[in-house]
N, C-alpha and C positions, 0 to 999 in steps of 0.2 A: 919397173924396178922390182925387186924379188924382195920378197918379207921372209924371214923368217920367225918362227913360230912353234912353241912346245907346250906339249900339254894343253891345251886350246879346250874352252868345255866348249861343246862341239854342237851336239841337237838339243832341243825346245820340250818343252812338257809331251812334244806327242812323238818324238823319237825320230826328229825330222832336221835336217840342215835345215836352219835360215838362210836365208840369202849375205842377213848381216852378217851371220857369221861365218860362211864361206868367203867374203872379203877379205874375210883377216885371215884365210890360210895362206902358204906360201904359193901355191899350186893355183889361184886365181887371180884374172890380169886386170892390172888397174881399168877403169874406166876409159880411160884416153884408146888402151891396146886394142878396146871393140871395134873402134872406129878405122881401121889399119888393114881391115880384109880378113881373111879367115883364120883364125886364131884357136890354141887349144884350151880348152878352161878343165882343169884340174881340179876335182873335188872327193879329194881322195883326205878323209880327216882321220886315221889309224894310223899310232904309231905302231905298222907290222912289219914284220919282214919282207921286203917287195920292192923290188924296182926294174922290170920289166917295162917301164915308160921308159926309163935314165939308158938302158941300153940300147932300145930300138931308135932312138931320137941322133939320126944322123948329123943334127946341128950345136949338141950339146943345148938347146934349147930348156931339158928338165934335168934336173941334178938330185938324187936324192943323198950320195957321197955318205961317208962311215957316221954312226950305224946305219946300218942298211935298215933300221927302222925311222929313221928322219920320214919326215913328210916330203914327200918331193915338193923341188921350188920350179917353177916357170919361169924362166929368161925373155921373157914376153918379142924382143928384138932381136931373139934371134929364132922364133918359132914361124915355120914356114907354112905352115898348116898342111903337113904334107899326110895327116892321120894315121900317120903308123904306131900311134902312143893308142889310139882307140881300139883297135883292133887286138893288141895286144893285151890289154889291160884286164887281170881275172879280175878285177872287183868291180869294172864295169861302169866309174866313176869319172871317167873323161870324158868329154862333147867336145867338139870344133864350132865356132860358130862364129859364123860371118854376118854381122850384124847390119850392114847394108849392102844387102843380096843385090835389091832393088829397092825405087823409091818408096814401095809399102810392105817390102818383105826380108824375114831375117832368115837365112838358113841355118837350121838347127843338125847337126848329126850327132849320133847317137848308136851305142854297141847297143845290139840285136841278137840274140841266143834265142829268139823261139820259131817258132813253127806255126803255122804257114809266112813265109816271108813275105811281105808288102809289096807289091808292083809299082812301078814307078807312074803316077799320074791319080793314085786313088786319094781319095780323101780318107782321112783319119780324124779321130779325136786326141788331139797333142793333150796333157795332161803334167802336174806338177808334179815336184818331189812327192807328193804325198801320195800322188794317183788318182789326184781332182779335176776335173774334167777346166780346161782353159780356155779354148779354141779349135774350129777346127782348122788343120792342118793340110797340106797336099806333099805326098810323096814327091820329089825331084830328085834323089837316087837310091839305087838302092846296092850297093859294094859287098858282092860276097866274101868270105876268109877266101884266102888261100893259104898254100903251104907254111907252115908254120904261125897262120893267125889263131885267134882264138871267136873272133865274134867278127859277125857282119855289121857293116856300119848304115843308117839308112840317114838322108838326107830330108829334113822334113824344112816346106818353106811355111811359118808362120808371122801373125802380122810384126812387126817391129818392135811393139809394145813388150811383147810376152817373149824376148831372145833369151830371157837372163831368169823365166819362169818356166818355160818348157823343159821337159828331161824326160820324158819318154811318150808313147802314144798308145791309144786303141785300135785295132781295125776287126 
């Protein structure tokens, strides 16, 4: 079910989403939706101008509708995890994550804008919003832009615990 949500004080003393308080954006799937297969989790807390998710989303799946600075919302049932909202997204704020990959593993994907890109199979250090070192990780894909994307997506499988702590990696 989709929240909506304005003005939201947003980061912590150290200039960091919580987890708590990414729950209560509109753009993040209730608990029950992790459990459903690959899914997009929206963490996107600016009311800016932007909605490059809301367009590229063939299922009507994210809405951010007038003004075009509303936080975009999630339609959780109807988002097919098909990652065209990641790829597209300048601020870099969307993951898909399929929270039971396998029975010890979550997959985590994540827009990618650096250089040297990640091969599929290497291990990484998966890391928090913060940039804290979590666990490590193994590459299982790695999606580059194409025409008209803006970032590569890389698929990182970490243990099941840390789905909803991981947001980007080391290598």
């Amino acid at each position: 079910m989709a929240k909506k949500v304005k003005n939201f004080p947003n980061l912590n003393n150290d200039g960091v989403l919580t987890i708590e308080k990414l729950k209560n954006t509109p753009g993040f799937p209730a608990e029950e939706d992790f459990n459903k297969g690959l899914i997009a989790v929206i963490e996107c807390d600016e009311d800016i101008p932007c909605n490059p998710c809301e367009d590229v989303c063939s299922n009507s799946a994210i809405k951010v509708g007038t003004p075009i600075t509303n936080l975009p919302v999630l339609y959780a049932s109807k988002c097919t995890g098909c990652l065209k909202c990641l790829f597209i997204c300048p601020g870099l704020c969307i993951f898909a994550i399929d929270k039971n990959f396998n029975e010890s593993h979550a997959l985590v994907y994540i827009p990618y804008e650096y250089s040297p890109m990640p091969v599929k199979g290497e291990i990484v250090q998966a890391v928090d919003r913060k940039g804290d070192f979590v666990c490590e990780g193994k590459v299982h894909k790695v999606l580059k832009p194409v025409k008209k994307q803006n970032s590569a997506v890389i698929g990182i499988l970490v243990p099941k615990k840390f789905y909803n702590v991981v947001r980007h990696f080391k290598h």
